[in-house]
C-alpha positions as CSV (number, residue, x, y, z in Angstrom):
1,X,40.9,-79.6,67.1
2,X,37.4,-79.3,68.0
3,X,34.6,-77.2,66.1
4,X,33.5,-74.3,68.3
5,X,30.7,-75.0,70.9
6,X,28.4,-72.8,69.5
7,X,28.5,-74.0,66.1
8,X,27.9,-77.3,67.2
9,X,25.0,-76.3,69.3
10,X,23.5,-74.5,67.0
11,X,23.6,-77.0,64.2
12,X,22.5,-79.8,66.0
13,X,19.4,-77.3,67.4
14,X,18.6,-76.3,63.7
15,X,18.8,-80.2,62.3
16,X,16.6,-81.0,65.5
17,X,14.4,-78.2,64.6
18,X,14.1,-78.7,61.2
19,X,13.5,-82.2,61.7
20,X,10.3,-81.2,64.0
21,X,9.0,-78.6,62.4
22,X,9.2,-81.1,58.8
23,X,7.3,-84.0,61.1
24,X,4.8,-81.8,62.2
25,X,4.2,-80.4,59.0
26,X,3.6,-83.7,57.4
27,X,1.7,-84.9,59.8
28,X,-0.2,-82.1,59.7
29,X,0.1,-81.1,63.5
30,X,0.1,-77.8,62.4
31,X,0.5,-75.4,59.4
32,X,1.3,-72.0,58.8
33,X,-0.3,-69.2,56.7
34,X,2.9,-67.8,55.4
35,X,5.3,-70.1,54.5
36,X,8.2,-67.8,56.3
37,X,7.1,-68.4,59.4
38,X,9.0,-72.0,60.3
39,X,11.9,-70.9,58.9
40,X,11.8,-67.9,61.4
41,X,11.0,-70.6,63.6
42,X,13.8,-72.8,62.9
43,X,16.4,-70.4,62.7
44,X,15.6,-67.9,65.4
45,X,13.8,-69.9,68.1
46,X,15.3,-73.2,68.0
47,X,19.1,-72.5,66.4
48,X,19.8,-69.1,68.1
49,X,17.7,-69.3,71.5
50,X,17.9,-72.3,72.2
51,X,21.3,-73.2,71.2
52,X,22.4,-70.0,73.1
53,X,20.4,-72.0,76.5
54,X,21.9,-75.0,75.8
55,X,25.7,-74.0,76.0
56,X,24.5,-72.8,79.8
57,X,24.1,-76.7,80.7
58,X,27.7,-77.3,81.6
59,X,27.7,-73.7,83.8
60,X,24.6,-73.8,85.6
61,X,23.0,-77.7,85.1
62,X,20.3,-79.0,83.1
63,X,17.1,-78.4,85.7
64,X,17.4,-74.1,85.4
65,X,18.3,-74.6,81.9
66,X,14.9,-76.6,81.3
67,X,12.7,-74.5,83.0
68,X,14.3,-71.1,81.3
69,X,13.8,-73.3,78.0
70,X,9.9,-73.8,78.9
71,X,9.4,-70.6,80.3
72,X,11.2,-68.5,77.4
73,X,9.1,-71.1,75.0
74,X,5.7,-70.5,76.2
75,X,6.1,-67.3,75.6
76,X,7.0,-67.6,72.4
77,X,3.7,-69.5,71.3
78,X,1.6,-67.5,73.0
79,X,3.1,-64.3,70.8
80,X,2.7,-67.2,68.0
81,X,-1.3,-67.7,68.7
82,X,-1.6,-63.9,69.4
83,X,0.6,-62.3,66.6
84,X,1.3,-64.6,64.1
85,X,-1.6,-66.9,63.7
């Protein structure tokens, strides 16, 4: 029996998240001023939005799925370097 889709899309979003956001940390791409702020990162950006796009792949293909991803993504930095910074 298989797991539902969404689960697995959002797990593997959040380990792929988590895995990024750990890199860049450590590498010291970028840091935070409040320590909440990669978590809401993680779990809000990456697992739920994005795992939400990604179960759209099979329905509508990977090239309007991409470019929703980006757009949607932009966004979100920009109201990261306006808001949050």
């Amino acid at each position: 029996m298989l797991a539902n889709p969404y689960s697995l899309a959002f797990g593997a979003t959040l380990y792929v998240g988590l895995l990024c956001e750990l890199t860049a940390r450590l590498s010291k791409f970028w840091l935070y001023r409040k320590p909440v702020y990669p978590m809401l990162n993680i779990i809000l950006m990456v697992g739920i939005v994005m795992a939400s796009l990604s179960l759209l792949c099979l329905r509508s293909g990977l090239l309007p799925v991409f470019i929703i991803a980006i757009a949607i993504g932009d966004t979100y930095e920009k109201i990261n370097f306006s808001l949050l910074h």
